[in-house]
C-alpha positions in Angstrom: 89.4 -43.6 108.0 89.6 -40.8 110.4 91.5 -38.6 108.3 89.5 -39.5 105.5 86.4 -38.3 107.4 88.0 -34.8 108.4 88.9 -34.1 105.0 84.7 -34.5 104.2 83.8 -32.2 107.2 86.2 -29.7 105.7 85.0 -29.8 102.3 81.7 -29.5 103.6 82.5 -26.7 105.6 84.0 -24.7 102.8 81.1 -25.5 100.5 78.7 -24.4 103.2 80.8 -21.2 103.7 80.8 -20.6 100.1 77.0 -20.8 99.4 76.5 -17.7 102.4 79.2 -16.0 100.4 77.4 -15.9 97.3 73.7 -15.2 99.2 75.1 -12.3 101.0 77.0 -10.9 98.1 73.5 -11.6 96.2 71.7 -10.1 98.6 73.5 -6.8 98.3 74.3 -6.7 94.6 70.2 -7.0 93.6 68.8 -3.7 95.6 71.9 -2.1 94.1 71.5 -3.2 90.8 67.5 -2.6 91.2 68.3 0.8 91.7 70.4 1.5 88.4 67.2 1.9 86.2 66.1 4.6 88.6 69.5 6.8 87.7 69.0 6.1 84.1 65.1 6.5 83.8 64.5 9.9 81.7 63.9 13.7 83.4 60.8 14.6 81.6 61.3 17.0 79.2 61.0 21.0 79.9 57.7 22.6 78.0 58.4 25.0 75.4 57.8 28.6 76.7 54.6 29.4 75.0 55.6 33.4 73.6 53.7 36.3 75.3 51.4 38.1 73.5 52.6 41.9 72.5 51.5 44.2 74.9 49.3 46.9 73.2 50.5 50.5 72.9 48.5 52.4 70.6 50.2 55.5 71.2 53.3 53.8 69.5 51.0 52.5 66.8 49.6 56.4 66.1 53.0 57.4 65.8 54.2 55.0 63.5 50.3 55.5 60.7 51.2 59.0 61.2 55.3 59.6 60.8 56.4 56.1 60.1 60.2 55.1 61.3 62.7 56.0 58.6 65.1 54.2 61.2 63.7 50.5 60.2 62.0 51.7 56.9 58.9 52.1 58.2 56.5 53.8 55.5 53.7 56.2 57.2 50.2 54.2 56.2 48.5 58.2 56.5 49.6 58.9 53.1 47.7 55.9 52.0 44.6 55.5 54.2 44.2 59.1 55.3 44.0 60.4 58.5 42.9 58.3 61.3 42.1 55.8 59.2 39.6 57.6 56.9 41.3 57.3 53.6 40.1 59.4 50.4 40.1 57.3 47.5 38.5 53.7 46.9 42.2 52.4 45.7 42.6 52.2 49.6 40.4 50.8 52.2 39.0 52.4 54.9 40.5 51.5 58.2 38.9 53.6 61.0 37.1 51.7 64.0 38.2 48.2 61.7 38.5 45.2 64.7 42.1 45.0 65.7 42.7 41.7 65.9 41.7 41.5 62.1 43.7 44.5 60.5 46.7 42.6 62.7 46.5 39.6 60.6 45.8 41.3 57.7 49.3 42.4 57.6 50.9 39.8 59.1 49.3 38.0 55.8 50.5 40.3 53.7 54.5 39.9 55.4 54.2 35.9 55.4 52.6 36.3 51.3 49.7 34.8 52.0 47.7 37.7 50.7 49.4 39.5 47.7 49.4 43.0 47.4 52.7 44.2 46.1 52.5 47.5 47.3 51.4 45.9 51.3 53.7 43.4 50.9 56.6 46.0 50.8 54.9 48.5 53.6 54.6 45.4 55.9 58.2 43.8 55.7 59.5 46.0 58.1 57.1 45.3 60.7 57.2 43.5 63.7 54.3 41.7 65.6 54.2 44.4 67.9 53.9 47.1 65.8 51.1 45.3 63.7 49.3 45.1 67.4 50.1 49.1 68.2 48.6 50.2 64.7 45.9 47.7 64.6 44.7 48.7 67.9 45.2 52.5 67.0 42.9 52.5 64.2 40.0 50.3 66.1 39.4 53.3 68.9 39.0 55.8 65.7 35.5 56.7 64.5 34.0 54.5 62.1 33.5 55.9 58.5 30.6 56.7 57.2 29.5 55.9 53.2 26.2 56.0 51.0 25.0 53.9 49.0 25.1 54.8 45.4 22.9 53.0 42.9 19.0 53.2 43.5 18.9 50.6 41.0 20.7 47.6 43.1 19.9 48.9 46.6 16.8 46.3 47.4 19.1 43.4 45.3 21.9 44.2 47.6 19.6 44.2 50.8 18.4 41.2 50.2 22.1 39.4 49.7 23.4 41.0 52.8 19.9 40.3 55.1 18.7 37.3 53.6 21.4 35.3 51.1 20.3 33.7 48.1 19.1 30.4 49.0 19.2 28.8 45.5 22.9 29.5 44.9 23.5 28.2 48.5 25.1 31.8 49.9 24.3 32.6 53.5 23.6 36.2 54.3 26.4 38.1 55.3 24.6 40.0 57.9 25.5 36.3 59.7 29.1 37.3 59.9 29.5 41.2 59.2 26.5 41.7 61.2 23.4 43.4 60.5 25.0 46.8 60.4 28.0 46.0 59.0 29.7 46.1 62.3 31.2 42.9 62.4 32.4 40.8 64.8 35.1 41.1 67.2 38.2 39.2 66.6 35.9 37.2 64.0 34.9 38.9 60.8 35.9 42.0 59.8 33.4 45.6 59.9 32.4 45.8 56.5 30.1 49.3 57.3 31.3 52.6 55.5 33.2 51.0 53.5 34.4 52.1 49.8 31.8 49.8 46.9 34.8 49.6 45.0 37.0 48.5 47.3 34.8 45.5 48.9 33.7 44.4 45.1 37.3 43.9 44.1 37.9 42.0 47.3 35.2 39.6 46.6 36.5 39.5 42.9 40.0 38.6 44.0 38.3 36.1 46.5 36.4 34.4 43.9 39.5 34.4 41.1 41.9 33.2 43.5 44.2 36.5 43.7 43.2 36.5 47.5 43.5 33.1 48.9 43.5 34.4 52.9 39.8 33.4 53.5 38.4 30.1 52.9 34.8 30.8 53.6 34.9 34.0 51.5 36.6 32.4 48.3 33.6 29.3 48.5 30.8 32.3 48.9 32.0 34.9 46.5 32.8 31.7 43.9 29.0 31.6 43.9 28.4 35.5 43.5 28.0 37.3 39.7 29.3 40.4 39.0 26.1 42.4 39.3 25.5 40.3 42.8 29.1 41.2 44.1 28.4 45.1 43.0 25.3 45.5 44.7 26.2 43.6 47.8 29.1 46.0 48.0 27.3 48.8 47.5 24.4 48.1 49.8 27.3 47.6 52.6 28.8 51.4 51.9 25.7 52.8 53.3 25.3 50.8 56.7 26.2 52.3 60.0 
């Protein structure tokens, strides 16, 4: 009996001893396991460097509308739009004192193809951002040009398109945008003052037909516009300054 009750002590020792082996070893397995989602748990992921805006050099931009860069293939845009920006013919727009930020995506447009012009499309190509910004900003510190309107016949039609819109056909007046002296606005809407009749009809042509598809708002109001509207809008807005 005596040996029978040593052999239970024992066995109940080595149980008890057993049971603290596994709390401690529990004890220090949990904080360490506990802690392995903290290595794993995700670095949040770096933000994409948002690109710097090109610094603006007009000089650079003078020399390049003026001499071009035979170097990249750069094509002089004086032969075209004349000197500082005054060019002679209607075939060419006038692009003295135009808001920089909208001759800049004008041929950025014309690079991407989202404005066709075969002949920009090609001048354009070998242009960067930065020299879009350089000559942009050169021809906005150039004198604006000056025009005349032509037919006596359309002038008070015109007027009242560009001041007052023509309510029943739902077109706003463009005075809204351009402004009322064909100035523009800034960064917004391009200056429409001085500029050739011809030109500006055939833009709101190619708006309305589709062959310009850069301006949203322009192809839904010149979709609205007849010929004889378009003409004498256009050549109401040759004569402001």
């Amino acid at each position: 009996m005596r040996q029978t009750s040593q052999i239970s002590k024992l066995t109940s020792l080595r149980a008890s001893f057993a049971v603290l082996s596994i709390f401690a070893l529990s004890s220090i397995a949990v904080p360490a396991f506990a802690a392995d989602p903290a290595k794993m748990a995700p670095t949040a992921e770096a933000k994409p460097a948002v690109p710097a805006k090109p610094k603006v050099d007009p000089v650079a931009g003078e020399a390049l509308y003026n001499s071009g860069d035979t170097t990249r293939g750069v094509v002089a845009c004086i032969t075209c739009h004349g000197p500082k920006g005054q060019s002679a013919v209607a075939t060419w727009p006038k692009l003295s004192a135009q808001h920089a930020a909208y001759t800049a995506k004008q041929l950025k447009n014309f690079k991407e193809g989202s404005r066709a012009n075969a002949i920009m499309m090609g001048m354009s190509m070998p242009l960067n951002d930065q020299d879009m910004v350089n000559i942009a900003t050169y021809l906005s510190q150039q004198t604006p040009s000056q025009g005349v309107a032509q037919s006596k016949e359309t002038i008070e039609l015109g007027k009242s398109i560009y001041r007052g819109g023509i309510a029943s056909k739902g077109v706003p007046a463009c005075a809204g945008c351009h402004s009322p002296n064909g100035a523009g606005i800034p960064s917004q809407y391009p200056r429409q003052g001085g500029q050739w009749a011809e030109y500006s009809y055939n833009q709101l042509i190619g708006f309305r037909e589709g062959t310009r598809k850069n301006s949203v708002q322009m192809t839904t109001i010149s979709s609205k516009l007849s010929d004889q509207e378009m003409k004498a809008v256009s050549d109401y807005m040759a004569g402001l300054h």
